[in-house]
C-alpha positions, 0 to 999 in steps of 0.5 A, a space after each residue: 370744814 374743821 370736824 374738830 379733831 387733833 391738827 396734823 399737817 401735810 402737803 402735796 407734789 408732782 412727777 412721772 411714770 408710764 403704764 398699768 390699769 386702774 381697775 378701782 380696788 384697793 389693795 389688801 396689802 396695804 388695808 386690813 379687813 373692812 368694819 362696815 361700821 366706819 366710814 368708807 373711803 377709796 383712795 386711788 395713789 399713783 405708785 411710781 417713784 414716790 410709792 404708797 408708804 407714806 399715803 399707808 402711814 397717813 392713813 394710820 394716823 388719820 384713821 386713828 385721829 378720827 376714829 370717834 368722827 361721824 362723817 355719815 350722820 344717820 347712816 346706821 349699821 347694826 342700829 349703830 350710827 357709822 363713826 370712824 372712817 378706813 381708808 382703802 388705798 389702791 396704787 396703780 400706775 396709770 398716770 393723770 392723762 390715761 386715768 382721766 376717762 375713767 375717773 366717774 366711773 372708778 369706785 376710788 373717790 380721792 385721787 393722788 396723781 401726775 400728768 393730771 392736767 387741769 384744764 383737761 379735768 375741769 373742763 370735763 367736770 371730774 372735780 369738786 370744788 375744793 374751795 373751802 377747805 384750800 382757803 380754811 386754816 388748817 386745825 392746829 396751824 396759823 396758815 390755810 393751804 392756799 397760805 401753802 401756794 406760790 402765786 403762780 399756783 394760786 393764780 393758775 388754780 382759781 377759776 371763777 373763784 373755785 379750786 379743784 386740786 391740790 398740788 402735790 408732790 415736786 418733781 425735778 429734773 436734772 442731776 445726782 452726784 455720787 457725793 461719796 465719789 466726789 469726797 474720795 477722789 476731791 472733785 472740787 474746783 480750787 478757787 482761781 484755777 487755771 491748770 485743766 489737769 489740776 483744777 481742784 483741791 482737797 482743802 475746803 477753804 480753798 474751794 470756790 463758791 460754787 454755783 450760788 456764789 457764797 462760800 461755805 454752802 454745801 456746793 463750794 467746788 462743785 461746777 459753776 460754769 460749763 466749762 467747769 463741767 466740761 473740765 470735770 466730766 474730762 477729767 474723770 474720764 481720763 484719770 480715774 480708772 473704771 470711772 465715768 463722769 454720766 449715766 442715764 436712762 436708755 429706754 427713754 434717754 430722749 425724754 430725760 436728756 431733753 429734760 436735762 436741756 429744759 433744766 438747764 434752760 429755766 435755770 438760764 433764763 430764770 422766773 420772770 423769762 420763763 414767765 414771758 414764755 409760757 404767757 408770750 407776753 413781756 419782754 424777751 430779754 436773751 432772744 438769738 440774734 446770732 451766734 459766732 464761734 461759740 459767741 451768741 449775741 442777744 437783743 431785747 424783744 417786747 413781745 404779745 401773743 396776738 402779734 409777735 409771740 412766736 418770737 419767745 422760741 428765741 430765748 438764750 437759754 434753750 441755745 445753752 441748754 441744746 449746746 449743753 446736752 450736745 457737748 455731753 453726746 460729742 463726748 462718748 468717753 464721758 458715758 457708756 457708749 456701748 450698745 446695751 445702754 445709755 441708748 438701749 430701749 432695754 436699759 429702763 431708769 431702774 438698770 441705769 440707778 442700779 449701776 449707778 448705785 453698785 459702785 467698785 466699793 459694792 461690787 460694780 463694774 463702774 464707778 459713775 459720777 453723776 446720773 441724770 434722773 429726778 428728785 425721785 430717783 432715790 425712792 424709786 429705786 428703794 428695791 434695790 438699796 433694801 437689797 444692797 443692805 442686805 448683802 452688805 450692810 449698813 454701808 449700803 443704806 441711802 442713809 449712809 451714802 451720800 448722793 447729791 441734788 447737783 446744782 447745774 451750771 450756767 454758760 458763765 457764773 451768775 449771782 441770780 437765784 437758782 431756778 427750777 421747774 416742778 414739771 410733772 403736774 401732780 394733783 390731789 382732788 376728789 371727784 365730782 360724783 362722790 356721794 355726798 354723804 362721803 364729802 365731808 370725810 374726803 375733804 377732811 382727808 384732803 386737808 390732813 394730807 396737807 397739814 405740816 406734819 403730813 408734809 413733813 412726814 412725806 418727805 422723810 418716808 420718800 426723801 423727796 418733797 411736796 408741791 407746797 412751802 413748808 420748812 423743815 427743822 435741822 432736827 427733822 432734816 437728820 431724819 433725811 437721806 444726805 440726798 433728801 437734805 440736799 434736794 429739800 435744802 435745794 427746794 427753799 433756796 431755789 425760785 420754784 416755778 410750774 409749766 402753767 399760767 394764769 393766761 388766756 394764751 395757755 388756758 386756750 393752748 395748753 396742749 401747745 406748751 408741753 415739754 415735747 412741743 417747746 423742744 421739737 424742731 424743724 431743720 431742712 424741711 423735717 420735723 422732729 419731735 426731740 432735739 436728741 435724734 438730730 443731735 445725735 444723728 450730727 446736727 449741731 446745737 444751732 441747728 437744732 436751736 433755729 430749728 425750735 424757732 421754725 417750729 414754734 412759729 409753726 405752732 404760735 400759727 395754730 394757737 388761738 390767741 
């Protein structure tokens, strides 16, 4: 596929967002006027959290690497055969499953998206084989983009031997710390505390090792337990005036607040159990035996899903990550429990980063701690950082703050490897009916977009990271907000892992493995389609834990097998 030209490098990821209409044109403000004697390509983006900068300057680099290219040989304009291609970038906000009824029929070729479910898409025949140049080294690099791809993707994505997407951008879900607020007011546990109203320490070498359990990473005092969260979240609640300990998302605190108990849960369980549920076939190693004053006790289960994989409802880790999020709604001092927020269908994710960001130093009400959000948050709410520095400078610029990825805690210390779900399935591809004198030019694209240079040069525009393994310099890092440091540092030391897999009990089921459906429960007879609703309307994490179990043998009875 090499149309021998200068290498670049790249990569692509995953996230979320709702709404808007893809009506298939490209947006002046990102395109100049079009030379009808280059090659035309159209490139639908979605342009949620991580914006469409970083697609305009891979264009300008791509445009300018190619432009004595023919991709479109014999197509002459003005007696001139076409040399050169321009890309045309359309950004819109209509996500994988709202876009994919309209994709033969769009004028957008390449595609760049979330939610794209694949079996849906390769299913309805709406991609093309992408084969060659996922298995092809990347010009000017030693490693193709299969070589880019863990197992499990490579695995999932393969089917009869062809590929048609690309992953793209990483998307996380869990916690940000307000860093600045936690140096200022030494919010790091003393190694072998015991005094709940003085547990933490100003001396660096005094700190514990935080949650990967090795002193001198940038985690040492951060909570390693949940009693440690617990303990902190109390503490500024109650001695730090005009402080909360959380803030989140109002409008839709369900979805964000589940996600925080499915964090919480993989983090618990870990690659290989994770592994058990999503394939029901294994060994169930924590499955809820009972639970006593706060004790739960486990067994192992040996489990397949034509005969008893229902039983994977059961694992630990959904019980800590319930119990987790219920000790945070039980705590109405450690948030914003006013009407009007963290539970208003008017405060969007972007008032509750607003406020997080305006601290009492630019002016706010409040000073808050941690956020529950995404990797994506500090991109997405760029508006407003680019608003702060105008009213007050540089100290306001995400690369002078300092906000961080907060490892989360487990029910007791752990030395297993940090683990995270990038959760939003975000693809690159083209569609099927493009034509095919434009194929060479789309895939081109396509393995540009992925080349190191491309991957990099994603994450230091967005200060979030790509789908695929790569690593970034020391020096490319200081390029990085301190958040984009942590959440990439983050990324190569966590096991990644992604909610599908290559098995027929998914591929066959896939509907039946999405956030919603592993977390809805069934207490006394009602379904719900959250655990938040029942856990704040007084049921316990229990409740709604045994729930998940009544639930997910209703669904494991509907699954084709």
């Amino acid at each position: 596929m090499k149309v021998g030209k200068k290498s670049f490098a790249v990569i692509l990821g995953a996230m979320l967002v709702l709404s808007g209409a893809a009506c298939g044109r490209a947006d002046d403000s990102l395109n100049g006027p079009k030379d009808e004697s280059k090659t035309q390509l159209y490139v639908f983006n979605f342009d949620g959290g991580y914006g469409s900068e970083w697609l305009k300057q891979a264009k300008v680099r791509f445009e300018e690497a190619y432009a004595d290219v023919c991709f479109e040989p014999g197509v002459m304009v003005n007696g001139k055969e076409k040399r050169g291609v321009e890309i045309n970038i359309d950004p819109q906000k209509l996500n994988g499953s709202q876009l994919k009824d309209r994709i033969l029929g769009s004028t957008n070729e390449i595609f760049f998206n979330e939610y794209t479910y694949y079996d849906d898409y390769v299913k309805a025949g709406l991609c093309l084989d992408l084969s060659d140049i996922v298995n092809e080294k990347l010009e000017g690099e030693d490693r193709s983009i299969a070589d880019k791809m863990t197992q499990q993707q490579l695995d999932y994505l393969t089917r009869d031997g062809k590929i048609y997407m690309i992953p793209h951008y990483a998307g996380y879900d869990g916690i940000v710390y307000n860093v600045d607020f936690f140096n200022s007011n030494n919010l790091y546990f003393r190694e072998g505390w015991t005094d709940k109203a003085n547990p933490f320490t100003a001396n660096v070498n005094e700190r514990t090792a935080g949650p990967d359990n090795q002193k001198g990473t940038e985690d040492d005092g951060l909570p390693t337990t949940f009693e440690e969260f617990y303990t902190l979240c109390d503490y500024i609640a109650n001695e730090i005036p005009g402080a909360k300990p959380l803030l989140w998302n109002g409008v839709a605190y369900k979805d964000y607040l589940t996600a925080l108990i499915g964090s919480v849960y993989i983090n618990y369980e870990g690659k290989d159990q994770v592994e058990t549920f999503y394939t029901m076939n294994g060994t169930v190693e924590n499955a809820v035996v009972g639970v006593s004053d706060g004790e739960v006790s486990v067994e192992e289960i040996p489990v397949t899903p034509s005969e008893n994989g229902y039983e994977v409802y059961g694992q630990a880790g959904k019980y800590y990550g319930t119990e987790f999020v219920s000790t945070i709604l039980n705590h109405p001092s450690w948030y914003d429990s006013a009407s009007g927020t963290v539970f208003s269908n008017s405060y969007s994710q972007l008032e509750a980063q607003k406020n997080f960001l305006y601290s009492s130093e630019f002016g706010g009400t409040t000073d808050y701690a941690m956020l529950i959000d995404g990797g994506w948050w500090e991109s997405e709410c760029d508006t407003t950082i680019t608003s702060m520095v105008q009213r007050y400078g540089e100290s306001a610029s995400k690369y002078t703050r300092k906000f961080g990825w907060m490892p989360l805690p487990r029910p007791e210390a752990s030395d297993a490897p940090y683990t995270m779900m990038d959760s939003i399935y975000s693809f690159g591809f083209i569609k099927s009916n493009i034509d095919e004198s434009k194929i060479l030019a789309a895939k081109t694209f396509l393995q540009f977009i992925n080349t190191d240079e491309s991957l990099i040069e994603f994450t230091k525009i967005t200060n979030t990271t790509k789908a695929l393994s790569y690593t970034m310099e020391e020096s490319d890092k200081q390029e990085l907000s301190n958040f984009g440091r942590s959440l990439m540092n983050m990324q190569e030391k966590s096991d990644i892992i992604f909610p599908y897999y290559n098995s027929p009990v998914y591929y066959n089921n896939s509907s039946k493995f999405t956030r919603q459906e592993i977390f809805s429960t069934t207490i006394d007879g009602t379904p719900y389609g959250n655990p938040i609703e029942p856990l704040r309307n007084g049921k316990s994490a229990l409740e709604v834990f045994n729930g998940y179990k009544i639930y997910g043998k209703t669904v494991w009875d509907g699954m084709t097998k």
